[in-house]
C-alpha positions in Angstrom: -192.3 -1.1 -86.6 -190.4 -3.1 -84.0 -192.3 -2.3 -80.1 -194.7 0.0 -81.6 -196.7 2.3 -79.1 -200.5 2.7 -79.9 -203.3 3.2 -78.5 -206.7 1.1 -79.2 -209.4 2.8 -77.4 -210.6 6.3 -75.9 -211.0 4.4 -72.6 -208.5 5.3 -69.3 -207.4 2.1 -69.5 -205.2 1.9 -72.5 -204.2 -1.0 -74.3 -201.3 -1.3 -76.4 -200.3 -3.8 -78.9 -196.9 -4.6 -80.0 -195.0 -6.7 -82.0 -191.0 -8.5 -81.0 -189.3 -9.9 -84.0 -185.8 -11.6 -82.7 -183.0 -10.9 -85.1 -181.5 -14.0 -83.2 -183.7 -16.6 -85.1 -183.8 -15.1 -88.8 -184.5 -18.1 -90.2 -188.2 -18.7 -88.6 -188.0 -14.8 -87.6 -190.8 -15.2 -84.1 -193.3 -13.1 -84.2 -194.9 -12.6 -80.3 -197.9 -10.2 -79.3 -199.1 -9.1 -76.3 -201.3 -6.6 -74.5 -199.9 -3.5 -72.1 -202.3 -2.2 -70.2 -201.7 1.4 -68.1 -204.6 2.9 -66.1 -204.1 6.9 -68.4 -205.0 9.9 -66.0 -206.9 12.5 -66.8 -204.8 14.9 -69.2 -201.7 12.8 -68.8 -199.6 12.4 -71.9 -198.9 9.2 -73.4 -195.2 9.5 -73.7 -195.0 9.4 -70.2 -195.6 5.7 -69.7 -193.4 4.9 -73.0 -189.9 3.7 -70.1 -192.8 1.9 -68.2 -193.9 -0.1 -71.3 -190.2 -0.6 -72.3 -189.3 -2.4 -69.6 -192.8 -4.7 -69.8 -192.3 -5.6 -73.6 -188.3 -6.4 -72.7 -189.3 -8.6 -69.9 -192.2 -10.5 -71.5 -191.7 -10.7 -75.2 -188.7 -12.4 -75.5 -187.5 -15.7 -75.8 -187.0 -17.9 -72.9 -183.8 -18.8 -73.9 -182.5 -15.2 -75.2 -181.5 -13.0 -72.1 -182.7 -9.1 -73.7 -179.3 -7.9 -71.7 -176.9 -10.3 -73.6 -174.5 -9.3 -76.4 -177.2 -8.0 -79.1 -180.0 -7.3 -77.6 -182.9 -6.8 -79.6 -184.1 -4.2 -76.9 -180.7 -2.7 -75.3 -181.1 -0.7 -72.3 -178.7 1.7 -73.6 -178.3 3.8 -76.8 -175.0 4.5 -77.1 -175.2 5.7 -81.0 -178.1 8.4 -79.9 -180.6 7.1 -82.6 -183.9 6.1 -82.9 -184.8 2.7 -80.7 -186.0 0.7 -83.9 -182.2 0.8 -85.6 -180.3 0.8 -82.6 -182.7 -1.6 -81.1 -180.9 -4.4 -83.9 -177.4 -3.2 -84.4 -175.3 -6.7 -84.8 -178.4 -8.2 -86.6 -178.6 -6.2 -90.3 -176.9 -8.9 -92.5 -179.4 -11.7 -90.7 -182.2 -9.3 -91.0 -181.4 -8.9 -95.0 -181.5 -12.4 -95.5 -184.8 -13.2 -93.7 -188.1 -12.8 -96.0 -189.8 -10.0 -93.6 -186.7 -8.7 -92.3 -185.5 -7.5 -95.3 -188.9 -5.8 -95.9 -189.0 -4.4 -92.3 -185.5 -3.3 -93.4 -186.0 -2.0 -96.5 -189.1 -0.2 -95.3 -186.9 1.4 -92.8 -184.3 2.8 -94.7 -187.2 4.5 -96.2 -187.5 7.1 -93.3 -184.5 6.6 -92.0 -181.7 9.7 -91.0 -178.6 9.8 -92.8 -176.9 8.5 -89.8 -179.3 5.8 -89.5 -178.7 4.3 -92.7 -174.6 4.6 -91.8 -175.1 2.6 -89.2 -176.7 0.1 -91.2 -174.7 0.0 -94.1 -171.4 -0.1 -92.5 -172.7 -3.2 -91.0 -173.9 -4.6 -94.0 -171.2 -3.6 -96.2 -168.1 -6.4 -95.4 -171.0 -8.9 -96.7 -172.5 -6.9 -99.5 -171.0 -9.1 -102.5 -172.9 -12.0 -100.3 -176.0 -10.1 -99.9 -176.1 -9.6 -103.5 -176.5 -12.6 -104.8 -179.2 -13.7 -102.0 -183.4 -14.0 -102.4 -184.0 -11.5 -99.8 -180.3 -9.3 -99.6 -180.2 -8.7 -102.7 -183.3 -6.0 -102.1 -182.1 -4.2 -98.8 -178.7 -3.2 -101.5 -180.6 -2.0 -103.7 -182.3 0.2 -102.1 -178.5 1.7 -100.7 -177.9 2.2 -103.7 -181.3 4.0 -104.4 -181.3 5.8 -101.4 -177.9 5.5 -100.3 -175.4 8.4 -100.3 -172.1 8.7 -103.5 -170.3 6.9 -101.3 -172.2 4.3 -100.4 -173.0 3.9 -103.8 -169.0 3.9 -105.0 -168.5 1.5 -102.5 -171.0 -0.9 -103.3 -169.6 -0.4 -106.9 -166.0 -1.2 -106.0 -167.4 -4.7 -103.3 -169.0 -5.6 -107.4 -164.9 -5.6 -108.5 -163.7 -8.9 -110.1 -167.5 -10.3 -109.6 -169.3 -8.3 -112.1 -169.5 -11.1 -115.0 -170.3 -13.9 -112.2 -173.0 -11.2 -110.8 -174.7 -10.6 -114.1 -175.2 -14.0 -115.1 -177.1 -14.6 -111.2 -180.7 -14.5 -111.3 -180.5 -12.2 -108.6 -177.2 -10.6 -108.6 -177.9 -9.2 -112.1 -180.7 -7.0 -110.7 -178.1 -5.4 -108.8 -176.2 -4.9 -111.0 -178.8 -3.2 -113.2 -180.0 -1.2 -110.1 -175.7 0.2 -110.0 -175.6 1.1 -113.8 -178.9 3.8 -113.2 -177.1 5.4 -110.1 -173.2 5.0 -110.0 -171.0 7.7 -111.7 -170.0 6.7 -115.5 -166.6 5.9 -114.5 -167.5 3.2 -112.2 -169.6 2.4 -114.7 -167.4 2.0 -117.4 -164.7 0.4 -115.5 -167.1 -2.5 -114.4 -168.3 -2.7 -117.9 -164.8 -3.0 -118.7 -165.4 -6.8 -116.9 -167.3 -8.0 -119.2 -164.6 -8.5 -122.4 -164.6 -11.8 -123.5 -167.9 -12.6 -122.0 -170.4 -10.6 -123.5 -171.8 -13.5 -125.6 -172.0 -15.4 -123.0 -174.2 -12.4 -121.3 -176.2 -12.1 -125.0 -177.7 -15.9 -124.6 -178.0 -15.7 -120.6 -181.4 -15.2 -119.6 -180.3 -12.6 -116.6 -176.9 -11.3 -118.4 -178.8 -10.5 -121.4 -181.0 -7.9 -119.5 -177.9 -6.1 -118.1 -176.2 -5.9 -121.1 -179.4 -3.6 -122.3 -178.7 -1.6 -119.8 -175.7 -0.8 -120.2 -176.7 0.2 -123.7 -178.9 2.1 -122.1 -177.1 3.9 -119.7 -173.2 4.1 -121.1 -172.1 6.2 -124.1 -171.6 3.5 -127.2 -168.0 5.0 -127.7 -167.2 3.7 -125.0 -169.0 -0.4 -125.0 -167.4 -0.7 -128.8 -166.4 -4.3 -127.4 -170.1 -5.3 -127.1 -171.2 -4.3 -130.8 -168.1 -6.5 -131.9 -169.8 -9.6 -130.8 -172.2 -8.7 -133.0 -170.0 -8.3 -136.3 -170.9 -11.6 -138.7 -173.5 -13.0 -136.0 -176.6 -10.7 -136.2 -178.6 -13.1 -138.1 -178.2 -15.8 -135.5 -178.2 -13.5 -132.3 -181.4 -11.8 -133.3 -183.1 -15.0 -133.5 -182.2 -15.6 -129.9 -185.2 -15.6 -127.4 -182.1 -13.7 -125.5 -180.2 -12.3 -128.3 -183.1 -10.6 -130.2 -183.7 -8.0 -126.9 -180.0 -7.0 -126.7 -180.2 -6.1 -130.5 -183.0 -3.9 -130.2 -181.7 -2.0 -127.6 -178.9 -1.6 -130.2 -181.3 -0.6 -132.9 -183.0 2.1 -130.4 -180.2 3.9 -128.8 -176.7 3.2 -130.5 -176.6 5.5 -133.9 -173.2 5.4 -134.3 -173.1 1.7 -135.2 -177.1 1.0 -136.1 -176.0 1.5 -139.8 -173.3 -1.5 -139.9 -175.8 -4.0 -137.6 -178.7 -2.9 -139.8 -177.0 -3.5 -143.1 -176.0 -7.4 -142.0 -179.7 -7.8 -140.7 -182.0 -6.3 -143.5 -180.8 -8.7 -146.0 -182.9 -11.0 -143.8 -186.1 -9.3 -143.7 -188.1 -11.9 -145.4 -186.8 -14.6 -142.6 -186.4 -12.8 -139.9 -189.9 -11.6 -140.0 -191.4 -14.9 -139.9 -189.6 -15.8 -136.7 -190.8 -15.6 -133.4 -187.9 -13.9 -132.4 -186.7 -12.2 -135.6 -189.9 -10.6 -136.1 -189.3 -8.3 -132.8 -185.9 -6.9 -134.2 -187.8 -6.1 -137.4 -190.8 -3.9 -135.6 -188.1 -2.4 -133.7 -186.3 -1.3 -137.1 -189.5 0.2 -138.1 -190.2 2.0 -134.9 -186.8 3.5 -134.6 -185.2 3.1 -137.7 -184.4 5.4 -140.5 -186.9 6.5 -143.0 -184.3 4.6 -145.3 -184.7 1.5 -143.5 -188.0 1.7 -143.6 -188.5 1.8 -146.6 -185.9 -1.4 -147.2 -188.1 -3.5 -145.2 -191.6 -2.4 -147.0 -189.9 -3.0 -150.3 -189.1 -6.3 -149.3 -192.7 -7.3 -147.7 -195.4 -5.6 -150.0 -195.1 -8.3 -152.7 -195.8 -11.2 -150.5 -198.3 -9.3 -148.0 -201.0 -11.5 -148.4 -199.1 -14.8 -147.0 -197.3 -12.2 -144.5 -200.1 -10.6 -143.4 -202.0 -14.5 -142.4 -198.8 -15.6 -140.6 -198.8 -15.2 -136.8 -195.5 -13.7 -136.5 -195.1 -11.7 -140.0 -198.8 -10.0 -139.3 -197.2 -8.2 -136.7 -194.7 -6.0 -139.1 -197.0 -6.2 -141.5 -198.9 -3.9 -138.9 -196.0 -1.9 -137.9 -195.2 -0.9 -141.3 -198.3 0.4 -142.0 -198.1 2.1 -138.3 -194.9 3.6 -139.0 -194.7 4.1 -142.5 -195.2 6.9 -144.4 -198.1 7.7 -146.8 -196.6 6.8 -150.2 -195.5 2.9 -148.2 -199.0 2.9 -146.5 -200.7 3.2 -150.3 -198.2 0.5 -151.8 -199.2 -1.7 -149.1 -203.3 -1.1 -149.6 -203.0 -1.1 -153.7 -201.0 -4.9 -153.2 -204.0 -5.8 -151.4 -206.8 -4.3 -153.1 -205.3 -5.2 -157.0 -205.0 -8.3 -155.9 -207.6 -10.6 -158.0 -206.7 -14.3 -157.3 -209.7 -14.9 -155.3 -211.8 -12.8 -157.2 -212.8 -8.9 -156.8 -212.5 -8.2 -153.4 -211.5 -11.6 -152.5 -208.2 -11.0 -151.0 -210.1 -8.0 -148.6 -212.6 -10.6 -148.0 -209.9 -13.6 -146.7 -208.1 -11.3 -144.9 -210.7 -9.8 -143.0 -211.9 -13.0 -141.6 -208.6 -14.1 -140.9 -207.4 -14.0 -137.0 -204.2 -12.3 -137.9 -204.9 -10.3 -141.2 -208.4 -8.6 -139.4 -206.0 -6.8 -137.0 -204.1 -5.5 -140.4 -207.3 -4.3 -142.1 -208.1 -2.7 -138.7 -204.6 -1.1 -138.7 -205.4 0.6 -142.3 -208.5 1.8 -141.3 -207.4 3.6 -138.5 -204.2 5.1 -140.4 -205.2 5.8 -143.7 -206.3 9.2 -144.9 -209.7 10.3 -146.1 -208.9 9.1 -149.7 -206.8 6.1 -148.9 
């Protein structure tokens, strides 16, 4: 807290510490400390030397060159907007506050406890340099937390400041966070209308290392009737966009929350199984299948896997839906799975069970049955 009022000892003579930040000077942000000392009488209440410590801190803490009774004041005499001294104390300094490192922690902090007025005041101040603050290191927070802790119409206008930017704002490292924060808390219809933005451009998004995460929210968060744009990219190209370090995350979220068209992406990607499970991308999509797939698909990729479990289950990307099919499958799958292994004589009786145990991907697999299997599995 900005001039904070505390006391440091039980003694008459009080100390008080404090700290002055000057909005003026963002960039270095000046920290000064001092010591107020009062001589406390017997019984006297400590509010009553809070004007007398005021006035000290205003005319010691502050810059040489910064006059406290010049234009914004850190410290203004007067409080013409009736609110508590530590926001009206830096009205005219918000935006520089946002973008300062500490500021915009001391600002988000504050917006914490602040009074709906309070944060009004702020955010009407902030808000003609919102799309600016967006994009920034350190803005970029104090907007999110409006639109957190803001009010509907805050939030609605933040959404419409996003208008027209809302592709260029989810490719940004920080702007797309955002933008992510907007699609939780904003009403669908501002959701679906920014969405809207993002025709022609979604594969762009798919292979963007920030897009990419805001187009799984908005799979997430907006009905799939209404995104059909998004799944069209898809159409023809869900081979190659699920071996994407990027790509692979957007189709699971497609896998684990769009039903209406999970059938049509998963019967263009399961005739891939055998690949896509060796990849170090691929292989992801294919635990997700198994995790919130059909019983149907399931089964498609065990059929596909139990013939060649052996290699799969030594490989360091296959081992992992090797494991996930016996996690998720159901008991007739988890006995095809353990009768490949065990029947399996080319290294002798046992020898297969023997290999794969000592192997550091295959032990986690034998681990996997045992913990899984019934009684007479």
């Amino acid at each position: 807290m900005l001039g904070s009022l505390s006391s440091h000892t039980d003694n008459p003579l009080l100390d008080f510490s404090f700290l002055y930040v000057s909005p003026r000077d963002t960039k270095n942000f000046k920290a000064h400390a001092g010591t107020f000392q009062i001589s406390l009488e017997a019984e006297e209440p400590l509010e009553a030397h809070e004007e007398e410590y005021m006035r000290w801190l205003i005319g010691s803490s502050i810059d040489e060159d910064f006059s406290p009774r010049e234009k914004s004041s850190p410290f203004p005499v007067s409080n013409p907007h009736n609110v508590p001294f530590a926001i009206s104390s830096m009205i005219g300094s918000f935006v520089e506050l946002s973008t300062d490192q500490r500021g915009s922690r001391f600002l988000q902090q504050s917006l914490d406890v602040a009074s709906s007025t309070e944060k009004e005041i702020v955010f009407r101040e902030i808000l003609p340099s919102a799309l600016s603050l967006m994009v920034h290191i350190f803005g970029n927070y104090v907007v999110q937390k409006f639109l957190d802790r803001g009010t509907k119409d805050q939030r609605d206008l933040l959404a419409e400041s996003m208008k027209g930017n809302f592709l260029s704002l989810s490719l940004h490292t920080y702007g797309c966070r955002v933008v992510q924060k907007a699609l939780e808390v904003i009403s669908l219809e501002k959701r679906v209308g920014l969405v809207s933005e993002l025709k022609g451009g979604v594969s762009r998004c798919i292979m963007d290392q920030n897009g990419n995460h805001v187009l799984q929210k908005i799979i997430e968060r907006v009905p799939s009737e209404l995104i059909g744009f998004i799944f069209d990219t898809f159409v023809g190209n869900t081979y190659v966009l699920s071996t994407h370090p990027y790509g692979c995350r957007v189709t699971q979220r497609i896998i684990e929350y769009c039903q209406i068209v999970r059938s049509d992406i998963l019967t263009e990607l399961l005739v891939h199984t055998p690949t896509l499970v060796q990849d170090q991308y691929g292989n992801y999509v294919i635990q997700h299948v198994l995790e919130h797939g059909s019983s149907k698909d399931r089964a498609s990729v065990i059929s596909q896997l139990k013939s060649n479990i052996f290699q799969l289950s030594r490989h360091k990307f296959a081992s992992n839906v090797i494991e996930k099919c016996l996690q998720y499958g159901g008991y007739e799958e988890r006995q095809l799975l353990i009768n490949e292994i065990l029947d399996d004589n080319s290294f002798g009786f046992g020898g297969v069970l023997i290999i794969l145990i000592q192997d550091q991907y295959a032990n986690f697999i034998i681990q996997r049955m045992i913990k899984v299997c019934s009684g007479s599995q």
